[in-house]
VEXDO-47747 format. One record per residue (C-alpha): residue number from 1; y, x, z; residue in one letter. Coordinates in nm, 2 decimals, padded with zeros to 4 digits. Each point is the difference from the previous one (the first is absolute). Example, Ala and Ser with C-alpha at 12.3 -4.5 7.8 and 13.67 -1.06 7.14 Angstrom:
<nodes>
+------+--------+--------+--------+-------+
| kevo |      y |      x |      z | bakol |
+------+--------+--------+--------+-------+
|    1 | -00.45 |  01.23 |  00.78 |     A |
|    2 |  00.34 |  00.14 | -00.07 |     S |
+------+--------+--------+--------+-------+
</nodes>
This chain:
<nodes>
+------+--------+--------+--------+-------+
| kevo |      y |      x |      z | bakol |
+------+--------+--------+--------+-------+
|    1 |  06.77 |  12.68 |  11.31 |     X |
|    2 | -00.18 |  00.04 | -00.33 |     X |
|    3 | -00.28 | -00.25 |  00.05 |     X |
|    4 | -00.36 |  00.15 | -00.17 |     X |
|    5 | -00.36 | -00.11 | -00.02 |     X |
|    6 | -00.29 |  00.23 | -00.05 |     X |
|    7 | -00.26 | -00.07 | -00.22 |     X |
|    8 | -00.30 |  00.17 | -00.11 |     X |
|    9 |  00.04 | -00.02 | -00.37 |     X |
|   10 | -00.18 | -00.21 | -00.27 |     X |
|   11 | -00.31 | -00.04 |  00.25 |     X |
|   12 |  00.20 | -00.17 |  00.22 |     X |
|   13 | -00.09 | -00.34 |  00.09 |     X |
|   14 |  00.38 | -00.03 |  00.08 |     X |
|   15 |  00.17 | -00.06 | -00.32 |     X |
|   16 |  00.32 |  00.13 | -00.10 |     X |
|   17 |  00.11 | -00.34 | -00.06 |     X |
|   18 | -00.09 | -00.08 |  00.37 |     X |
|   19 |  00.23 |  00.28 |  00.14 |     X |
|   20 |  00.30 | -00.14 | -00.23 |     X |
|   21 | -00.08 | -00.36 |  00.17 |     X |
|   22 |  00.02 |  00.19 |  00.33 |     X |
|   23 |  00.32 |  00.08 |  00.01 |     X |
|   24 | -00.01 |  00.43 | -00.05 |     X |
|   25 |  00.23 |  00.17 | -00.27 |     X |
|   26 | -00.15 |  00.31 |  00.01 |     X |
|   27 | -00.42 |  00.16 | -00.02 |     X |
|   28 | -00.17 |  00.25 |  00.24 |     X |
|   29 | -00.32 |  00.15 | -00.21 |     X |
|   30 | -00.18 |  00.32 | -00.12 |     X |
|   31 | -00.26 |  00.07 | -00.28 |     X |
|   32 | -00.26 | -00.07 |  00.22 |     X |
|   33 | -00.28 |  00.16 | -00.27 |     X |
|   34 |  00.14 |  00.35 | -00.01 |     X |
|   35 | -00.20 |  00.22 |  00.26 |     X |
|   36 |  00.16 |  00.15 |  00.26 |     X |
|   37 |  00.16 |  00.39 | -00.09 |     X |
|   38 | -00.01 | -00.13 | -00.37 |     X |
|   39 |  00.38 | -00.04 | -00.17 |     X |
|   40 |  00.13 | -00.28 | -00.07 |     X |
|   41 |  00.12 | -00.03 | -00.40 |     X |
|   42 |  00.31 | -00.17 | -00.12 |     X |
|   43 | -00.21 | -00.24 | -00.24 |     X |
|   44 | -00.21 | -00.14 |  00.29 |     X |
|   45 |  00.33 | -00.05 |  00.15 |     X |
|   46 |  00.19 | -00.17 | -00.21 |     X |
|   47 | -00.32 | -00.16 | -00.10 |     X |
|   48 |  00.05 | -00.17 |  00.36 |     X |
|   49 |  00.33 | -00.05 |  00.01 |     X |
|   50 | -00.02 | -00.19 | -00.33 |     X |
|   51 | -00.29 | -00.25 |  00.11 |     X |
|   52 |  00.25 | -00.09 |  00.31 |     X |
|   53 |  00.29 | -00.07 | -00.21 |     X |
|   54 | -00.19 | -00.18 | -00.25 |     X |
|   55 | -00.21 | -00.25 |  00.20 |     X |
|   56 |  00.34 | -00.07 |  00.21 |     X |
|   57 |  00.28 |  00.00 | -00.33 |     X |
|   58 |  00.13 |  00.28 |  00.16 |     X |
|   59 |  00.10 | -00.19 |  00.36 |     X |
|   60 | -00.23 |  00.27 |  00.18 |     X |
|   61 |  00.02 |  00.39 |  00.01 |     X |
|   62 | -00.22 |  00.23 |  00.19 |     X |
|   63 |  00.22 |  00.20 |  00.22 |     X |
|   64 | -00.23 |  00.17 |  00.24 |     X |
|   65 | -00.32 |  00.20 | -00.04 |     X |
|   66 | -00.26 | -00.06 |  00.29 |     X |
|   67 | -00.13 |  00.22 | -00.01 |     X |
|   68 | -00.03 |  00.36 | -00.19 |     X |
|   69 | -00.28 |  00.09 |  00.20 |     X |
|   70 | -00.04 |  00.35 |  00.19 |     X |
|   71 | -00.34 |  00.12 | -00.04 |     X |
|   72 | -00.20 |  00.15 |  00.24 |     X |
|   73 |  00.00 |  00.36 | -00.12 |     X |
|   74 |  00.36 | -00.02 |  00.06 |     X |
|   75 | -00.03 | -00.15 |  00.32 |     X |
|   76 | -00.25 |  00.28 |  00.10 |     X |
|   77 |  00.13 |  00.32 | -00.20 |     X |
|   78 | -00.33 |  00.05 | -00.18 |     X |
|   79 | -00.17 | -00.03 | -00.34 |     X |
|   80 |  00.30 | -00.10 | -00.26 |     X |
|   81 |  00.28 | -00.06 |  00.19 |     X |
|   82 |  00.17 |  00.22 | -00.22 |     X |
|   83 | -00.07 | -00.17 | -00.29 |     X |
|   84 |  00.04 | -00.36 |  00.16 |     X |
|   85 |  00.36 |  00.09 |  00.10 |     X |
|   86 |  00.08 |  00.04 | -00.35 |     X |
|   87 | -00.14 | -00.32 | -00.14 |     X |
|   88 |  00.19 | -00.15 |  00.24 |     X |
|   89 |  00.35 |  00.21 | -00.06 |     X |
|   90 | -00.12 | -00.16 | -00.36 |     X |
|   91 | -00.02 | -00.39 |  00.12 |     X |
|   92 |  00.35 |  00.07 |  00.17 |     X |
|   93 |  00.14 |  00.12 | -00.33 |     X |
|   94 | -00.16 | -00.31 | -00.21 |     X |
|   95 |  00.12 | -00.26 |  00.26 |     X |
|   96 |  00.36 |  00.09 |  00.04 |     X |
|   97 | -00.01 |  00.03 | -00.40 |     X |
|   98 | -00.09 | -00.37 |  00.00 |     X |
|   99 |  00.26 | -00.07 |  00.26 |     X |
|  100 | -00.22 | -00.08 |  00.30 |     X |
|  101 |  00.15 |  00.20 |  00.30 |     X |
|  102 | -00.20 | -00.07 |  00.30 |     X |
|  103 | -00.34 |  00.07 |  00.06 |     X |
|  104 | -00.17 | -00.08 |  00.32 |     X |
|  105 | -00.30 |  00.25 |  00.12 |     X |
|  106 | -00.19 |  00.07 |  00.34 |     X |
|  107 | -00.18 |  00.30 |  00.15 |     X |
|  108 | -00.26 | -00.15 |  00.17 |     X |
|  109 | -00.37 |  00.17 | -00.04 |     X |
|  110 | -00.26 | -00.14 | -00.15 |     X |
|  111 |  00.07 | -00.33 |  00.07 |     X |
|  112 |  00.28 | -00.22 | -00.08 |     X |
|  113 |  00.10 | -00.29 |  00.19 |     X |
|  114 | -00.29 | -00.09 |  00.23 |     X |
|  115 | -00.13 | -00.39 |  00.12 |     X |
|  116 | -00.38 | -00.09 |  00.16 |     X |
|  117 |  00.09 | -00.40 | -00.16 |     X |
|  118 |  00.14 | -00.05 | -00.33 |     X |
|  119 |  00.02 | -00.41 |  00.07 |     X |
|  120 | -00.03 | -00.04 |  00.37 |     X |
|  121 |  00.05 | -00.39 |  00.11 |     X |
|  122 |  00.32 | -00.09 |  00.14 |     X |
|  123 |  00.07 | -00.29 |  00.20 |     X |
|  124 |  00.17 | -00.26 | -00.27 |     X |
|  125 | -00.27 |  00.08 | -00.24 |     X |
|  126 |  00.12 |  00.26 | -00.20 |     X |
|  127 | -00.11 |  00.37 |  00.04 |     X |
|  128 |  00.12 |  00.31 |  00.04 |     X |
|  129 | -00.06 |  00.36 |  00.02 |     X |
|  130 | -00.13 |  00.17 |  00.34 |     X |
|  131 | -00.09 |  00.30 |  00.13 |     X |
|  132 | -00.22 |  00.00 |  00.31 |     X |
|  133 | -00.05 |  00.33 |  00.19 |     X |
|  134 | -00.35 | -00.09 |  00.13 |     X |
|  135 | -00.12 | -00.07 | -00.33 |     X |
|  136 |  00.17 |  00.30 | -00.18 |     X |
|  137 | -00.20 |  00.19 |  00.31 |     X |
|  138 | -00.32 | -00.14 | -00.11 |     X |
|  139 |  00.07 |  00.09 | -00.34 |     X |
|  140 |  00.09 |  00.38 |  00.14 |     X |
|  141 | -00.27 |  00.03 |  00.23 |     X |
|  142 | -00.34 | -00.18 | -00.10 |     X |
|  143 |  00.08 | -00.01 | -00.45 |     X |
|  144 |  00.17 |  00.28 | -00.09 |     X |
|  145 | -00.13 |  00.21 |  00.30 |     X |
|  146 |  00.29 |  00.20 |  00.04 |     X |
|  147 | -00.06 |  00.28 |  00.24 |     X |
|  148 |  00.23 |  00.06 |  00.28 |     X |
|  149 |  00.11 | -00.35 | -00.04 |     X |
|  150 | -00.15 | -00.11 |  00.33 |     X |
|  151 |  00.31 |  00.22 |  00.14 |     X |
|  152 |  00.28 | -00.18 | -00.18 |     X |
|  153 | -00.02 | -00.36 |  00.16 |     X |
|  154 |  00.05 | -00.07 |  00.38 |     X |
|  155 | -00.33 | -00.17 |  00.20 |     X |
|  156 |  00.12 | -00.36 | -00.06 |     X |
|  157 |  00.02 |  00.04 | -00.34 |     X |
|  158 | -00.33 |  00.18 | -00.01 |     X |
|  159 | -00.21 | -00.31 |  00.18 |     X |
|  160 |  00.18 | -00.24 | -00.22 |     X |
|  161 | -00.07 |  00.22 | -00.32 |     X |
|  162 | -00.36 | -00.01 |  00.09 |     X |
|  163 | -00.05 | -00.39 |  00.09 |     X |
|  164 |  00.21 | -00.06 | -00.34 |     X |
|  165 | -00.24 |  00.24 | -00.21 |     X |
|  166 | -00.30 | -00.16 |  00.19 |     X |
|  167 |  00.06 | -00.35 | -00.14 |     X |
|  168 |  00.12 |  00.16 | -00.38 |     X |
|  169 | -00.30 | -00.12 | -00.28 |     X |
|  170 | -00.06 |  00.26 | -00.27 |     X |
|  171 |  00.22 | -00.19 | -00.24 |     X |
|  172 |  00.31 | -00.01 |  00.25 |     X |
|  173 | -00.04 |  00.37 |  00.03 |     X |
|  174 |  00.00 |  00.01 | -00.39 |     X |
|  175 |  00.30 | -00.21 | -00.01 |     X |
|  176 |  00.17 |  00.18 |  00.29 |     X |
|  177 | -00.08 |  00.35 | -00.20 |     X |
|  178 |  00.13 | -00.15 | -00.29 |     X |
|  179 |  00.30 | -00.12 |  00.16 |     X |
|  180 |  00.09 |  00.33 |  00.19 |     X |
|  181 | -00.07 |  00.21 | -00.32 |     X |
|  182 |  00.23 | -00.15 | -00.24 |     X |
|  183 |  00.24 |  00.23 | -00.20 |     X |
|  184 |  00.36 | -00.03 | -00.08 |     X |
|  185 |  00.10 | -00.41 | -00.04 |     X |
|  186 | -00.04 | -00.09 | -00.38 |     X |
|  187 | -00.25 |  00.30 | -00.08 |     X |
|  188 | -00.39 | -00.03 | -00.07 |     X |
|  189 | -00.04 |  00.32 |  00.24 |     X |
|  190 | -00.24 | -00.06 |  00.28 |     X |
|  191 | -00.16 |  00.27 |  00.28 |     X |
|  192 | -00.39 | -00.03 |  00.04 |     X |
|  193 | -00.11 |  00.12 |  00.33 |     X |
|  194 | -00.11 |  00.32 | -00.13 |     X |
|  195 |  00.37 |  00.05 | -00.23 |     X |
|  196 |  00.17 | -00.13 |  00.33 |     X |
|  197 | -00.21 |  00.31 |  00.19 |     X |
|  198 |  00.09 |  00.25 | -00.20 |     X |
|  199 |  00.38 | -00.10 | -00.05 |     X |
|  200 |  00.06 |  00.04 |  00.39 |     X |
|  201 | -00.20 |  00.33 | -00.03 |     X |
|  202 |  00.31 |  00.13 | -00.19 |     X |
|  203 |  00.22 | -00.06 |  00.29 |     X |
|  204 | -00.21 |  00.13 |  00.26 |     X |
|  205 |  00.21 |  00.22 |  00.23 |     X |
|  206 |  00.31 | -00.08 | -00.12 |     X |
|  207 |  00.26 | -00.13 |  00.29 |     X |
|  208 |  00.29 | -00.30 | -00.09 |     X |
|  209 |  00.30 |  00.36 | -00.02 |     X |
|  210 | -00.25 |  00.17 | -00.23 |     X |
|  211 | -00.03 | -00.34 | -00.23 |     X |
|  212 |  00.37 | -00.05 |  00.07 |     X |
|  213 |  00.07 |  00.36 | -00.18 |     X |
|  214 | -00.21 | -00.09 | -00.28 |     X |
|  215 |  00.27 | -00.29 | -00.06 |     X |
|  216 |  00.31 |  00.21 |  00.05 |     X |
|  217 | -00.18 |  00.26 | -00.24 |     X |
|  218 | -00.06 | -00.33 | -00.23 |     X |
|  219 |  00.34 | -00.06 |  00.02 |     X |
|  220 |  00.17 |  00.28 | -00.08 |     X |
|  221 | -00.22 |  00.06 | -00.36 |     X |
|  222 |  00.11 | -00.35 | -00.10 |     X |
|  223 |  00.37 | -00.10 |  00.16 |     X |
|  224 |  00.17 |  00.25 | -00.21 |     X |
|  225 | -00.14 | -00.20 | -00.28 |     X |
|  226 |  00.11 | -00.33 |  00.12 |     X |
|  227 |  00.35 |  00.07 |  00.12 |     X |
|  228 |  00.04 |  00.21 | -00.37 |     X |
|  229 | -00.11 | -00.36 | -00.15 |     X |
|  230 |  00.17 | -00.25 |  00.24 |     X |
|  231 | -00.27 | -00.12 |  00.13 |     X |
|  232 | -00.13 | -00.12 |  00.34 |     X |
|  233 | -00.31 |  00.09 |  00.19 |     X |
|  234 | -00.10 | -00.24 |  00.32 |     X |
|  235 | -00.23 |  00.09 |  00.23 |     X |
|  236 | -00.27 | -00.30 |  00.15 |     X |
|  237 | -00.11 |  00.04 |  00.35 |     X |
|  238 | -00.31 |  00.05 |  00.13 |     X |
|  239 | -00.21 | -00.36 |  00.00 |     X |
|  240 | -00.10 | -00.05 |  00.28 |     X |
|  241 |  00.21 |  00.22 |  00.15 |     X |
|  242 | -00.26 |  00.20 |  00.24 |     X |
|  243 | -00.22 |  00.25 | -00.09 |     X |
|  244 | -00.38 | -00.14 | -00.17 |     X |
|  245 | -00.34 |  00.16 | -00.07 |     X |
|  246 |  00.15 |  00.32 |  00.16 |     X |
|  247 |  00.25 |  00.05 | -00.27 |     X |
|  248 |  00.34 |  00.11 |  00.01 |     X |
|  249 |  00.33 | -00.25 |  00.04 |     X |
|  250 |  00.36 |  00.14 | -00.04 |     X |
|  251 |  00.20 | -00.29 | -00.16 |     X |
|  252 | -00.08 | -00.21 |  00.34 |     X |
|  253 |  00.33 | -00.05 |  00.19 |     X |
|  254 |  00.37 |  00.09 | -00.01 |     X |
|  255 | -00.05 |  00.34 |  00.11 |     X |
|  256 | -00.25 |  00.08 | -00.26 |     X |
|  257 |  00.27 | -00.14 | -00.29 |     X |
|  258 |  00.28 |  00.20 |  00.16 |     X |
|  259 | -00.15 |  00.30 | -00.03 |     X |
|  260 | -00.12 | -00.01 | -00.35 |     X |
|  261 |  00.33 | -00.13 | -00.13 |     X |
|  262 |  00.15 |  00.29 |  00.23 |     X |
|  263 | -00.18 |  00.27 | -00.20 |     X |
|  264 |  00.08 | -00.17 | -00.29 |     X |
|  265 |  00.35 | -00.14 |  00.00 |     X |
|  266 |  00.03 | -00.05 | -00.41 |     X |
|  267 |  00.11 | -00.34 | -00.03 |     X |
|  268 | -00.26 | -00.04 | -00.25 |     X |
|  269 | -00.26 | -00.03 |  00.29 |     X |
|  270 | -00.01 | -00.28 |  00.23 |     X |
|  271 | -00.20 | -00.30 |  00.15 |     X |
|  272 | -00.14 | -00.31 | -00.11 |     X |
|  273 |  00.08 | -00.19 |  00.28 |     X |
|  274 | -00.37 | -00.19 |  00.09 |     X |
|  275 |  00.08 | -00.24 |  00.29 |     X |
|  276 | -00.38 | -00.08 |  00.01 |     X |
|  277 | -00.11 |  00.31 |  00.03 |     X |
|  278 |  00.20 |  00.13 |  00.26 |     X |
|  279 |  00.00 | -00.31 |  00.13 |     X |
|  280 | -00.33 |  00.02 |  00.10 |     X |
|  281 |  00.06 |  00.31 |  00.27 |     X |
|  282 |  00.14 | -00.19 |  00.33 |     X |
|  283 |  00.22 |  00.32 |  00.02 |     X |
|  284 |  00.19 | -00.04 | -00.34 |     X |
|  285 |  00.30 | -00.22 |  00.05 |     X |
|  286 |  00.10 | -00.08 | -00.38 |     X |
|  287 |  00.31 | -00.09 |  00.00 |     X |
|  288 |  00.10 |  00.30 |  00.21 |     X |
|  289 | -00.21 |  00.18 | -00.27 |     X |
|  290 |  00.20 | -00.13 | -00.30 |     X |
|  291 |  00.28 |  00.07 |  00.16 |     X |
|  292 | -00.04 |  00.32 |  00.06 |     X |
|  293 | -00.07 |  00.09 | -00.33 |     X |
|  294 |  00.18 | -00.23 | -00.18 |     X |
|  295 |  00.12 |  00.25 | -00.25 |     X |
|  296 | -00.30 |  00.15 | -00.11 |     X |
|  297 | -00.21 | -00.37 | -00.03 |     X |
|  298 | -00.05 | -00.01 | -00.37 |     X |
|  299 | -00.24 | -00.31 | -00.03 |     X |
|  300 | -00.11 | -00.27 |  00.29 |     X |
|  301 | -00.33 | -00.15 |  00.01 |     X |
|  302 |  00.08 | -00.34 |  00.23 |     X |
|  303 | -00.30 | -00.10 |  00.21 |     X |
|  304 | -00.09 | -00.09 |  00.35 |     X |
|  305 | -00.29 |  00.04 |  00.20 |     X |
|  306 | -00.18 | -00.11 |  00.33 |     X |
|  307 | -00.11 |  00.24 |  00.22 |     X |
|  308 | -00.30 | -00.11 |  00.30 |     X |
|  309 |  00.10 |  00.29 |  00.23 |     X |
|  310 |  00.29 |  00.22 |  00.03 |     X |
|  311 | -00.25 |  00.29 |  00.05 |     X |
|  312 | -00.01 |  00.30 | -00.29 |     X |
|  313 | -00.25 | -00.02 | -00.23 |     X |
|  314 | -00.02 | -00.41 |  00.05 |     X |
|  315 | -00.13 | -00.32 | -00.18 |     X |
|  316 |  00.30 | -00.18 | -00.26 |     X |
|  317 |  00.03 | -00.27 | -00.29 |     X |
|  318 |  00.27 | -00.07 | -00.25 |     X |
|  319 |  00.18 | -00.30 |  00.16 |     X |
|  320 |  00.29 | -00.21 | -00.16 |     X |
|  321 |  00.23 |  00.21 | -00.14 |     X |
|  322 |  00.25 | -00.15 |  00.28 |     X |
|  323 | -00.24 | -00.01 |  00.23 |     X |
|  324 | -00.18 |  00.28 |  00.19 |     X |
|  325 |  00.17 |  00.24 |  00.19 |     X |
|  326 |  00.25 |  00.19 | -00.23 |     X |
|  327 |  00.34 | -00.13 |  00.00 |     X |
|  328 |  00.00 | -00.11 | -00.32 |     X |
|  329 |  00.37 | -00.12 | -00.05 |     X |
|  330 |  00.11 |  00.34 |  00.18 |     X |
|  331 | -00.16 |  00.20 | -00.22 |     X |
|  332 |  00.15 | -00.21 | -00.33 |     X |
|  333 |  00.32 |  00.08 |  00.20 |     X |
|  334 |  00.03 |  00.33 |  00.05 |     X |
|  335 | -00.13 |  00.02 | -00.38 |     X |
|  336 |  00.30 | -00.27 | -00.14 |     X |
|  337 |  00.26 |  00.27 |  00.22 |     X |
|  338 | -00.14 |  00.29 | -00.17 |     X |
|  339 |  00.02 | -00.17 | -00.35 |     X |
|  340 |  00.39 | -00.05 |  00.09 |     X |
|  341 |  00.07 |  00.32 |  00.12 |     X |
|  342 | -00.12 |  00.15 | -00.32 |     X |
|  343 |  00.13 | -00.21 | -00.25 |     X |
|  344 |  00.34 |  00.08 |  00.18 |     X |
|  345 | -00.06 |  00.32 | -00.11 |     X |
|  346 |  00.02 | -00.08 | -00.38 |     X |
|  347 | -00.38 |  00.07 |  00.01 |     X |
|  348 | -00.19 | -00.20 | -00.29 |     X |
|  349 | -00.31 |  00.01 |  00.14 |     X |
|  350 |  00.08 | -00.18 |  00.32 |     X |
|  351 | -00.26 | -00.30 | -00.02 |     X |
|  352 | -00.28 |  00.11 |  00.21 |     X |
|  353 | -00.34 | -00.17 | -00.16 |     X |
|  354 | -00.23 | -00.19 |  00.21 |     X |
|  355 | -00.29 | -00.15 | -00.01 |     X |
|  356 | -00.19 | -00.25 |  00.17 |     X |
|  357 | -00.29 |  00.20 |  00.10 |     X |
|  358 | -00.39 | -00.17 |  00.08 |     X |
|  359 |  00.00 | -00.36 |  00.06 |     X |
|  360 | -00.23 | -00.27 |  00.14 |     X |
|  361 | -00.23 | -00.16 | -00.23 |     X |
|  362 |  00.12 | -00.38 |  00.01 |     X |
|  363 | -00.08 | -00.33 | -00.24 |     X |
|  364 | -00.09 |  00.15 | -00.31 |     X |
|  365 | -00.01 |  00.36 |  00.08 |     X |
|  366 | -00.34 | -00.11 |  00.21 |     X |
|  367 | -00.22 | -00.05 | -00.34 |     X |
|  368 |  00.24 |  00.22 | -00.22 |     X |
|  369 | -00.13 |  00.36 |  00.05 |     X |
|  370 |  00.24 |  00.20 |  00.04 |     X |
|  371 |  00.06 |  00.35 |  00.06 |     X |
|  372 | -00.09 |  00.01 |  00.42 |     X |
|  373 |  00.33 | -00.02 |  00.12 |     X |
|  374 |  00.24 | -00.07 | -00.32 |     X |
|  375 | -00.08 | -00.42 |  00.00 |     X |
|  376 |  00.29 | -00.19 | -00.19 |     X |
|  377 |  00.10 | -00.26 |  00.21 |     X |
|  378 | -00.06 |  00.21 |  00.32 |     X |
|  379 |  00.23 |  00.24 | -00.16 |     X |
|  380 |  00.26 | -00.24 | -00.14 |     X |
|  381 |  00.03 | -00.21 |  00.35 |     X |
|  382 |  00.09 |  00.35 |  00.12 |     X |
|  383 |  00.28 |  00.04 | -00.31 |     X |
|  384 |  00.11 | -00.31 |  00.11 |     X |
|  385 |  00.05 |  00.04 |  00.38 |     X |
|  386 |  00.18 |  00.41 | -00.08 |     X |
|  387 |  00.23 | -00.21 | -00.25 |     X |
|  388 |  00.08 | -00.24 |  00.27 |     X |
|  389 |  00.05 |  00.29 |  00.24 |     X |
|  390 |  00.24 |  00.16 | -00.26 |     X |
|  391 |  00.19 | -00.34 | -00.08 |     X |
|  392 |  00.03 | -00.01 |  00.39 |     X |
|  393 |  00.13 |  00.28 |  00.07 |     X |
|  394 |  00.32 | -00.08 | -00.21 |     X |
|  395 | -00.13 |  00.22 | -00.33 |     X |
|  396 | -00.02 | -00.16 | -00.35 |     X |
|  397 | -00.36 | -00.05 | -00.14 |     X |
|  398 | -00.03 |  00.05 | -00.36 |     X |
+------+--------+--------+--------+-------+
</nodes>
């Protein structure tokens, strides 16, 4: 497996020179100061691809774009979709020029991956990241003052929202707004209550099959484009998996994947395999998942989480990446038989790259300040223990 690392660019508190030490060969990153629905130019590109090379002599390469964000007109068919589809037909065209072929998107609205703790305590000292249903209920309820919202929890989550929002200072409900209105990892974008408002006001009405055609419809404007260039688009799931703030889901479970990459069979469309994210529905068994659509998994995110119920919504945090409750050497294994099957088929681009996805914050990563989620030493125990999984499983580790 092509073993990658993302990092956030020159901001990053996570030097290239760290990621070399770590052990990837290969980059996951995006020109994280480009706006959303603006094109992405071959200078800037190159640019980046040249401050990788340099800082590493050469030993890294950035082989994955997470992400080449969707932006909400497209999501919602409204105000300049039209001309956001054809900045990103643009970015597609300037990528596979520099010879990066995969690039790693979601269609989640308005907010991307969702947590109520960006460093939650865990037990041997280190943190991690959590999200708590009662407290994201609080924040639904008594902050943002959603309304309707009272309808979406069930009664026990309801008493335990209100004790929880009871005991919340102003600054922890400044911290928690703060926390739940983060934008796209590595961006400055950040929803204020009154921006976080009027973004779920553009979905208002519109049910998981209607958001679900918007993605086919996204789809068929811009896979033309990438099969034409040879390159791959993967598809993130839903995180968390279950429907929020009364918005839409449709990347949630296997049935939601199957029938997007039914009504798009192009093998320029696939998934990017997140075992974290699905892993956080109890219903989502991810190693039947990978191997289901083995063919069509362009890009693995390798994570594991902890869920406190087996209830849909429930309450998680990113464990170990062999702990938790994915099978994590299943899932490497399904993913090591699918690399073999296709490089029996002469096919060069057999490697499937992963990526250690969200770690714990341990020994230095407590004082370092890293991106919530993207520590180094969290991230390279995690390396370390897929590696051993590979090695163990009778495959060669570079």
């Amino acid at each position: 497996m092509q073993q990658a690392w993302r990092w956030f660019g020159p901001k990053d508190t996570v030097r290239l020179s760290d990621i070399r030490q770590a052990g990837a060969t290969h980059v996951v990153t995006a020109l994280h100061h480009i706006a959303t629905g603006q094109p992405w130019q071959s200078n800037d590109i190159r640019q980046r691809q040249n401050e990788i090379a340099g800082a590493t002599g050469g030993a890294l390469e950035w082989s994955v774009v997470e992400s080449l964000p969707v932006s909400e007109d497209i999501k919602s068919q409204s105000g300049s979709m039209r001309e956001h589809i054809v900045a990103y037909r643009s970015s597609l065209e300037a990528l596979a020029e520099a010879g990066i072929k995969v690039i790693c998107y979601n269609f989640m609205p308005v907010l991307d991956w969702t947590r109520t703790d960006l460093r939650a305590p865990m037990s041997h000292g280190g943190t991690a990241m959590r999200f708590d249903l009662p407290t994201f209920a609080a924040f639904d309820l008594y902050v943002l003052e959603r309304k309707g919202a009272e309808d979406e929890y069930d009664d026990a989550t309801l008493d335990a929202a209100r004790a929880r929002f009871a005991c919340m200072s102003d600054t922890e409900q400044a911290q928690l707004t703060q926390t739940i209105g983060a934008g796209l990892p590595g961006s400055a974008d950040h929803w204020s209550l009154d921006e976080l408002r009027n973004a779920l006001r553009q979905y208002d009405g519109l049910s998981p099959d209607r958001l679900r055609q918007h993605h086919i419809d996204f789809l068929s404007e811009v896979v033309p484009t990438a099969e034409r260039l040879g390159v791959r688009l993967c598809c993130h799931p839903d995180d968390p998996p279950f429907r929020l703030l009364g918005l839409p889901r449709e990347m949630s479970t296997a049935d939601d994947y199957a029938h997007v990459l039914n009504a798009v069979p192009d093998s320029a469309f696939g998934m990017t395999l997140c075992t974290g994210s699905l892993g956080a529905r109890p219903d989502n068994d991810c190693v039947e998942i990978a191997r289901k659509f083995a063919p069509r998994i362009h890009f693995a995110h390798l994570r594991n989480v902890t869920r406190d119920t087996e209830t849909i919504p429930c309450s998680f945090f990113e464990d170990e990446h062999l702990s938790g409750q994915t099978d994590m050497v299943g899932v490497v294994r399904v993913l090591l038989e699918e690399e073999a099957r296709r490089q029996s088929e002469g096919r060069s681009d057999w490697e499937i790259p992963m990526r250690p996805d969200h770690g714990q914050e341990i020994l230095s990563d407590l004082t370092a300040g890293a991106q919530p989620g993207y520590p180094a030493v969290g991230r390279l125990k995690g390396l370390a223990e897929l590696r051993g999984v590979i090695a163990g499983l009778g495959v060669e580790v570079a």
